[in-house]
N, CA, C and O atoms as CSV, one atom per row, in Angstrom:
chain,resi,resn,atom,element,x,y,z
A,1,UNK,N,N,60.895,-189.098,-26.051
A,1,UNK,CA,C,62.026,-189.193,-25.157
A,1,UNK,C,C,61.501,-189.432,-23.744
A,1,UNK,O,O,60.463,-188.930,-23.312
A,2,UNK,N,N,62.263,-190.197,-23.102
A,2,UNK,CA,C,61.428,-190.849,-21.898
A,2,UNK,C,C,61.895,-189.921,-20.348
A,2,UNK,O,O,63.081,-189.677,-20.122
A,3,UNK,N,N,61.063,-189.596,-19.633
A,3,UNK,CA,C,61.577,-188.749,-18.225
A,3,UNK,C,C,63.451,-188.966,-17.942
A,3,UNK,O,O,64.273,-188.071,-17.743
A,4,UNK,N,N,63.636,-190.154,-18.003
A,4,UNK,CA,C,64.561,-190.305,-17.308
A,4,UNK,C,C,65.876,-189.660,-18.404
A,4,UNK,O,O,66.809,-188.961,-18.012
A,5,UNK,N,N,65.625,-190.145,-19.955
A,5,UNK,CA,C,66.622,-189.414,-20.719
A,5,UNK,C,C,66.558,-187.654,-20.618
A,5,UNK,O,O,67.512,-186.876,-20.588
A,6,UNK,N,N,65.408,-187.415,-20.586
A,6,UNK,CA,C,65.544,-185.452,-20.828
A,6,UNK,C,C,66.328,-185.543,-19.327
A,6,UNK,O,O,67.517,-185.224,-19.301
A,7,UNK,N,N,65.931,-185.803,-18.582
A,7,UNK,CA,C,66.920,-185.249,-17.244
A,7,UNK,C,C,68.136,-185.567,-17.315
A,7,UNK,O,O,68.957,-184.815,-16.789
A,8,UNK,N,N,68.597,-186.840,-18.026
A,8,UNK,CA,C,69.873,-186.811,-17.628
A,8,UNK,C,C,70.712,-185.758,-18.848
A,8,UNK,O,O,71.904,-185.543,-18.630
A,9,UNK,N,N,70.176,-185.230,-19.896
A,9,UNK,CA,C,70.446,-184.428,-21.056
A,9,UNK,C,C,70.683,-183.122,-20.551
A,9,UNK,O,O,71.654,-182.402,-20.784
A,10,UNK,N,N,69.451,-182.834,-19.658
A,10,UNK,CA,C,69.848,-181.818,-18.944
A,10,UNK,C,C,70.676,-181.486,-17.678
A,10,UNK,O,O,70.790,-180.413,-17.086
A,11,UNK,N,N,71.106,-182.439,-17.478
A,11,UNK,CA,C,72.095,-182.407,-16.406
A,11,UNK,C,C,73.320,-182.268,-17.116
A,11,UNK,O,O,74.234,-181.502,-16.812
A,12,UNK,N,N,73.289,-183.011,-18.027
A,12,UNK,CA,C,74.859,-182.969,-19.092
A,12,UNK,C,C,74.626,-181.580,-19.864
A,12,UNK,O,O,75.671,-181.520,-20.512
A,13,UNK,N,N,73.947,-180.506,-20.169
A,13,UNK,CA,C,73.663,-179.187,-20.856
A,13,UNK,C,C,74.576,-178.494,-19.953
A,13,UNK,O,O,75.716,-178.053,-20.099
A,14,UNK,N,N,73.470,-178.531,-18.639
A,14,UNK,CA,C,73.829,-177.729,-17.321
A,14,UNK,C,C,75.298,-177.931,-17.232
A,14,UNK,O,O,76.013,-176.954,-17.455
A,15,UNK,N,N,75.828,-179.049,-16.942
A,15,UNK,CA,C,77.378,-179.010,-16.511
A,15,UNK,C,C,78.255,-178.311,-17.600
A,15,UNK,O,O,79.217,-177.608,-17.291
A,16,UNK,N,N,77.846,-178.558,-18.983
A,16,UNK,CA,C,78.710,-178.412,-20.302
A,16,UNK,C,C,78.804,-176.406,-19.624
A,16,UNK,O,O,79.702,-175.740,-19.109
A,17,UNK,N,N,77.372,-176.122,-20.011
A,17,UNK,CA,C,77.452,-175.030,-19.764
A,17,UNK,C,C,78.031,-174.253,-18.424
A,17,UNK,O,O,78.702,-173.222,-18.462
A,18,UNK,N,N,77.798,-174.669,-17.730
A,18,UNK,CA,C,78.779,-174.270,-16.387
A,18,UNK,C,C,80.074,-174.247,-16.617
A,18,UNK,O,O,80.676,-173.226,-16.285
A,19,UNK,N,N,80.832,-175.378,-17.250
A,19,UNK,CA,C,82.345,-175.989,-16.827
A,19,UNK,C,C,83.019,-175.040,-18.109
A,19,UNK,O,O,84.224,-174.848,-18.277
A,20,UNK,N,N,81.743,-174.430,-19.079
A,20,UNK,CA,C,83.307,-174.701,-20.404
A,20,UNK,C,C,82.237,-172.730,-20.783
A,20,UNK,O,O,82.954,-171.766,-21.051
A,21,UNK,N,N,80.650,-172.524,-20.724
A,21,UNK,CA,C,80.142,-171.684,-20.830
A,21,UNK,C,C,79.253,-171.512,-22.085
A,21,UNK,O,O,78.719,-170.533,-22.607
A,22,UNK,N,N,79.307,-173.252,-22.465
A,22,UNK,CA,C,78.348,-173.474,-23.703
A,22,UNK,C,C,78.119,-174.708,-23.274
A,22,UNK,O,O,78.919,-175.496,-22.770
A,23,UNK,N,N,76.673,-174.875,-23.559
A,23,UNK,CA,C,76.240,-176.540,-23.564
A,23,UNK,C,C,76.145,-176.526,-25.110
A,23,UNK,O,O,76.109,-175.542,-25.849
A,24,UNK,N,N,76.119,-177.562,-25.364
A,24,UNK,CA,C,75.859,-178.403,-26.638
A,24,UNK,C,C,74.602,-178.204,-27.338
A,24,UNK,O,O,73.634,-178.415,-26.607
A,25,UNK,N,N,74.310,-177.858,-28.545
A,25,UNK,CA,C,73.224,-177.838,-28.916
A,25,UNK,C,C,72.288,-178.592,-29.194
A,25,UNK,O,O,71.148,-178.229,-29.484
A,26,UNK,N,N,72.731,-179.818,-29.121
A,26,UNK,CA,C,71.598,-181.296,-29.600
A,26,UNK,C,C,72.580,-182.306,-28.568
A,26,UNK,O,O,73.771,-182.093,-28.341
A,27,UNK,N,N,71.709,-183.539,-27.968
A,27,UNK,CA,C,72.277,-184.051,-27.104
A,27,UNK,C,C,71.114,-185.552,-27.172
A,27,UNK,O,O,69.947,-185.636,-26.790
A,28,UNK,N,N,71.975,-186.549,-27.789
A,28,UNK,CA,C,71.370,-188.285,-28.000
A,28,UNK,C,C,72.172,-188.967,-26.855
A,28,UNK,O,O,73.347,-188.901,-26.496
A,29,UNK,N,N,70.971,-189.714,-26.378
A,29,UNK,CA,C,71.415,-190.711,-24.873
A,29,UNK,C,C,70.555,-191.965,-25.129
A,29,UNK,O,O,69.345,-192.130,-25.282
A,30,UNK,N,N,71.339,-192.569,-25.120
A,30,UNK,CA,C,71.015,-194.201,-24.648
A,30,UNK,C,C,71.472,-194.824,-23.530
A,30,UNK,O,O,72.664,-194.637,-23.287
A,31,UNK,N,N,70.691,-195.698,-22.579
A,31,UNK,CA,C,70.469,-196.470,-21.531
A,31,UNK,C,C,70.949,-197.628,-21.820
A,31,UNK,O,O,70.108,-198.367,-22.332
A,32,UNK,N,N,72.303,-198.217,-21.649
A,32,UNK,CA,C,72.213,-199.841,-22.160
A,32,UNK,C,C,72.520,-200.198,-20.697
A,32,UNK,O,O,73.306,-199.494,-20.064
A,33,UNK,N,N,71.900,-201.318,-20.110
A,33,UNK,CA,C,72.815,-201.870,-18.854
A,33,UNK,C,C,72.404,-200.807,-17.961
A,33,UNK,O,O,71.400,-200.117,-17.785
A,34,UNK,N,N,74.249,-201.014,-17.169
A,34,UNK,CA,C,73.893,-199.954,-16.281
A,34,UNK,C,C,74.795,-198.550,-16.732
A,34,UNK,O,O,75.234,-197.744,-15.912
A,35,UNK,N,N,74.998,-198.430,-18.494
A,35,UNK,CA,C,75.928,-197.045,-18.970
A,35,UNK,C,C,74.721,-196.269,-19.221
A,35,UNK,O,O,73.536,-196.593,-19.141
A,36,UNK,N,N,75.418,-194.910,-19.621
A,36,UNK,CA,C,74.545,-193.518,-20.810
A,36,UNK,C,C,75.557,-193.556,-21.500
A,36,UNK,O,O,76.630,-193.278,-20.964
A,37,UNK,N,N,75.521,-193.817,-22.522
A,37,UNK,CA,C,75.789,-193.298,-23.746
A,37,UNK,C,C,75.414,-191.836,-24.661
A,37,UNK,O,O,74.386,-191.646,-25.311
A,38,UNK,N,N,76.437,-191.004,-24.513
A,38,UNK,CA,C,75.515,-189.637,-25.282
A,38,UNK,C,C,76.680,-189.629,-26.116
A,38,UNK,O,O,77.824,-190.083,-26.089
A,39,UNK,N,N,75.746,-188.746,-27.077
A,39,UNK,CA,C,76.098,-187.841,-28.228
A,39,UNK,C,C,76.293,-186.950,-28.241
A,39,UNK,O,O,75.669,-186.641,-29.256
A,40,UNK,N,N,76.890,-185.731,-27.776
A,40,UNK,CA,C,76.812,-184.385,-27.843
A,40,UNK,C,C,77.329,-183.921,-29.298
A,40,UNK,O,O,78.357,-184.333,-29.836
A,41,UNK,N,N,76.147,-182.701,-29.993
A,41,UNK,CA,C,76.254,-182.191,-30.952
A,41,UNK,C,C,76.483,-180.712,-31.339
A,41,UNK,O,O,75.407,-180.113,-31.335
A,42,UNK,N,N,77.085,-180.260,-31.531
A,42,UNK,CA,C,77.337,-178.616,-31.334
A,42,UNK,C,C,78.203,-178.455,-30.187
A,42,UNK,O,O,77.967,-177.418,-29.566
A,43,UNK,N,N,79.405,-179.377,-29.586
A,43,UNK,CA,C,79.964,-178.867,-28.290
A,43,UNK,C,C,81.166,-178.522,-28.595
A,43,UNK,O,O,82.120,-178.802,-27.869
A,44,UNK,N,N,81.241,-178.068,-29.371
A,44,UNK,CA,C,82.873,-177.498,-29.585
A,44,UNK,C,C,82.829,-176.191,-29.286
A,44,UNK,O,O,81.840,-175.556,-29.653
A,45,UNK,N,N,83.836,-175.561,-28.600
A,45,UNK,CA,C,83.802,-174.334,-28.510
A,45,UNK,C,C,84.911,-173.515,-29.122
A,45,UNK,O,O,85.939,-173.971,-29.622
A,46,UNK,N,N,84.505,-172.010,-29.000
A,46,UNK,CA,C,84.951,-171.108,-29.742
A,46,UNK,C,C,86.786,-171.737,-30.112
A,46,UNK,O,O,87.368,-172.252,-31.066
A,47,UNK,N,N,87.072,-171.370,-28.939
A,47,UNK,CA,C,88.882,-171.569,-28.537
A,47,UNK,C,C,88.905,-173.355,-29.482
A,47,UNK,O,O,89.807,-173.695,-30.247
A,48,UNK,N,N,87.871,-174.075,-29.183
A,48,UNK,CA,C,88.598,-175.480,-29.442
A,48,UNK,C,C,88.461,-175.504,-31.450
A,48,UNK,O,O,89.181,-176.243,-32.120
A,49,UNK,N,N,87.493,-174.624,-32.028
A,49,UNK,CA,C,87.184,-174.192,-33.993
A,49,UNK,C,C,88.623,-173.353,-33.602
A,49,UNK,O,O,89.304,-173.731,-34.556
A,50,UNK,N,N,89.135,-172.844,-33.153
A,50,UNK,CA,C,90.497,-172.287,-33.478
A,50,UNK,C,C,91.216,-173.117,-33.385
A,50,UNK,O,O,91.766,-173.549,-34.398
A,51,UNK,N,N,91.499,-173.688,-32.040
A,51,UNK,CA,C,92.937,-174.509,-32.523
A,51,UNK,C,C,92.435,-175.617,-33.757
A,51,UNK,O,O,93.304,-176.224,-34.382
A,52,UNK,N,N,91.324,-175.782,-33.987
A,52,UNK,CA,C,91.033,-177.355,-35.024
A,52,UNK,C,C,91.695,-176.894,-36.342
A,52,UNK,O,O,92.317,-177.604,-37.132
A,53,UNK,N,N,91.378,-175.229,-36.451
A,53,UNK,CA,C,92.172,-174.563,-37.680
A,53,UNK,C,C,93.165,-174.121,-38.199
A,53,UNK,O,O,93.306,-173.796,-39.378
A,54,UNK,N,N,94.088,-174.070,-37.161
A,54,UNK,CA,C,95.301,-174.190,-37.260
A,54,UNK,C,C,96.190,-175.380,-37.643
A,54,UNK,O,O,95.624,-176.410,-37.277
A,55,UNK,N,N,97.777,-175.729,-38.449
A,55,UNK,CA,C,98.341,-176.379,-38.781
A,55,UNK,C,C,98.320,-177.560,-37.879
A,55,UNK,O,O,98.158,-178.703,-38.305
A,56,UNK,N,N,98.503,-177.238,-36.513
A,56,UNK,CA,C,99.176,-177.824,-35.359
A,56,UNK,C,C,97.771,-178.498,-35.574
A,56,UNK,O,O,97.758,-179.646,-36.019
A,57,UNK,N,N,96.659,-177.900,-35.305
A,57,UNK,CA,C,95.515,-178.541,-34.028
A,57,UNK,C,C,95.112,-179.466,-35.455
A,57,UNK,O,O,94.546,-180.531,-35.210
A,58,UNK,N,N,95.321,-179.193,-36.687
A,58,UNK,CA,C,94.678,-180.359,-37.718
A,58,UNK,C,C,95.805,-181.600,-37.272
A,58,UNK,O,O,95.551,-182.614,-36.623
A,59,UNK,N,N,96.783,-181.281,-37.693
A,59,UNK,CA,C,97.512,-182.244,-37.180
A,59,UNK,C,C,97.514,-183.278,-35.864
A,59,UNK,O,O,98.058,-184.380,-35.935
A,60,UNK,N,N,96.760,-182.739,-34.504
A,60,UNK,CA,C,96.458,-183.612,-33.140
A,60,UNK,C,C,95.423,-183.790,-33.738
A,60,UNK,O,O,95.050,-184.958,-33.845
A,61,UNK,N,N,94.776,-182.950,-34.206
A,61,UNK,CA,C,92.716,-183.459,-33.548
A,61,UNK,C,C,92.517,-184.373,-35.342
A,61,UNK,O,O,91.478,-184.396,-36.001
A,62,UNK,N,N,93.626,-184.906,-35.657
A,62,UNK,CA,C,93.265,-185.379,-37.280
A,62,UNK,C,C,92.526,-187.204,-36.898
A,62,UNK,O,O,92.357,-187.977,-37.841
A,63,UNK,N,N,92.295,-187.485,-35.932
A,63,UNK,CA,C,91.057,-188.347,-35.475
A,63,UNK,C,C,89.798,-187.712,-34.609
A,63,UNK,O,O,89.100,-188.474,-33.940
A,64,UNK,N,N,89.619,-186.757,-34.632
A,64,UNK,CA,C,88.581,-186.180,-33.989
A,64,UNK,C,C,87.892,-185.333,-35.551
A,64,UNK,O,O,88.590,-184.940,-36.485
A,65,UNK,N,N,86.245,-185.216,-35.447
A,65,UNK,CA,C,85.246,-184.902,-36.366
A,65,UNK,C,C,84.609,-183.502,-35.846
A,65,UNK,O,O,84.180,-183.579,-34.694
A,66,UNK,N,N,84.557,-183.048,-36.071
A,66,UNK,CA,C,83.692,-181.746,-36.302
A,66,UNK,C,C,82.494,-181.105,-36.755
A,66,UNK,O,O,82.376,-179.883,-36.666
């Protein structure tokens, strides 16, 4: 992984974890152009596995993966 991806991984950890109180546990970035492209893996949090389990939240999040 090249300098410039771990930093920007860790800048996206740092914020996850600041803004929400979990960063993500695995985190894929690609450079195309002038985007980042990431992956965040493990970022769901507590509150968001509840509503996914409920009637309602299968029903909104039924295009979103887990």
């Amino acid at each position: 992984m090249s300098k410039k991806v771990h930093e920007f991984n860790d800048m996206i950890r740092k914020l996850r974890k600041e803004l929400f109180g979990k960063g993500p546990e695995r985190i894929h970035t690609v450079f195309v152009e002038n985007m980042a492209v990431s992956t965040l893996y493990g970022n769901i949090t507590p509150t968001e596995k509840f509503i996914a389990s409920t009637p309602e939240g299968q029903k909104n999040g039924s295009r979103c993966t887990y």
